[in-house]
C-alpha positions as CSV (number, residue, x, y, z in Angstrom):
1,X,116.6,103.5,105.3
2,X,114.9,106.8,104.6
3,X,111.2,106.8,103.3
4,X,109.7,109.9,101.5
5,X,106.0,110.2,103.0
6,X,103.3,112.0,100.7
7,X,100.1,113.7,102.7
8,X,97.0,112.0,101.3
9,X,94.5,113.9,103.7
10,X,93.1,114.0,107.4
11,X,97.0,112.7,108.5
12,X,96.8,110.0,106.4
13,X,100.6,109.4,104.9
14,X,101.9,106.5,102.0
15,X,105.1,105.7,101.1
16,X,105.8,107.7,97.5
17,X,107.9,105.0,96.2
18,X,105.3,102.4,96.6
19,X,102.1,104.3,94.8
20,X,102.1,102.6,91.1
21,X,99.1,105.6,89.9
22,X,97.0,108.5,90.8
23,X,93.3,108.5,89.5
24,X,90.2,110.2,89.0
25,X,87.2,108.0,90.3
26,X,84.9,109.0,87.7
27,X,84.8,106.5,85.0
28,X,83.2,102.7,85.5
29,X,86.3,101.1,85.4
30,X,87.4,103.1,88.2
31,X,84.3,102.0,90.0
32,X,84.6,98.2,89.5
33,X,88.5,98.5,90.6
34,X,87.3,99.9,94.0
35,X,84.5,97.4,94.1
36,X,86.5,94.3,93.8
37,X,89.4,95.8,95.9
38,X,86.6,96.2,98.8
39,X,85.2,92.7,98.1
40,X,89.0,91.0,98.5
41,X,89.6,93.6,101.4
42,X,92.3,95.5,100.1
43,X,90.4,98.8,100.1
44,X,91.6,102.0,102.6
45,X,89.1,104.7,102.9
46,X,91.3,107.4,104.3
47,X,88.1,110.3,103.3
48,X,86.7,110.6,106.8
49,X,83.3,110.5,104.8
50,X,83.9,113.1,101.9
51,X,83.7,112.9,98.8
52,X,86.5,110.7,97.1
53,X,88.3,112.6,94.5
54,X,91.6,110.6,93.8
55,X,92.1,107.0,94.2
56,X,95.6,105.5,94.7
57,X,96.4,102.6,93.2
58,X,99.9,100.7,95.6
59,X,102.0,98.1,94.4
60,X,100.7,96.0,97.3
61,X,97.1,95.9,95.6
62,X,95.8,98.3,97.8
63,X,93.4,100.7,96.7
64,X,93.5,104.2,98.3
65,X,90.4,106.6,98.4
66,X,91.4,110.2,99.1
67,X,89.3,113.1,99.3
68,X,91.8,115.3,97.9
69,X,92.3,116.4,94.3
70,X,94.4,113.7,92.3
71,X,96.7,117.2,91.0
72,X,97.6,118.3,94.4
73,X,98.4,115.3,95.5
74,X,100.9,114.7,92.0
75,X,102.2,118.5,93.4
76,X,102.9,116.8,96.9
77,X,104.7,113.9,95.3
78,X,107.0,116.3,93.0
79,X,108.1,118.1,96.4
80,X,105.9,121.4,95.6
81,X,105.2,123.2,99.0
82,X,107.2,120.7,101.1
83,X,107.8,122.8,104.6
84,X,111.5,123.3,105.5
């Protein structure tokens, strides 16, 4: 079975077929979703201490912080600058 990996920073790789959505962390809601999902333990802080720009949201519950831009991310997923 062959899984297609997207980059989501420092190494850091999730399974494309398991990522329900790609947000912004800017609004409140955002915020409360990351605090609860880091109360029940089901927060991944793949930043290395930057600034968390997209979050992920999996179909496993997890929440994903990123530190890189929610767009290039959606460009990684739709194959755009995929090496040979």
């Amino acid at each position: 079975m062959s899984y297609k990996l997207v980059h989501v920073g420092f190494g850091n790789m999730v399974v494309a077929e398991r990522v329900v959505s790609i947000i912004s962390p800017d609004s409140a809601p955002i915020r409360r979703l990351k605090d609860e999902a880091r109360e029940v333990g089901l927060l991944v802080d793949v930043t290395q201490g930057r600034k968390t720009r997209a979050i992920l949201i999996m179909d496993s519950r997890h929440v994903i912080l990123s530190a890189i831009q929610p767009e290039t991310i959606t460009a990684r997923f739709e194959g755009e600058g995929e090496r040979p």
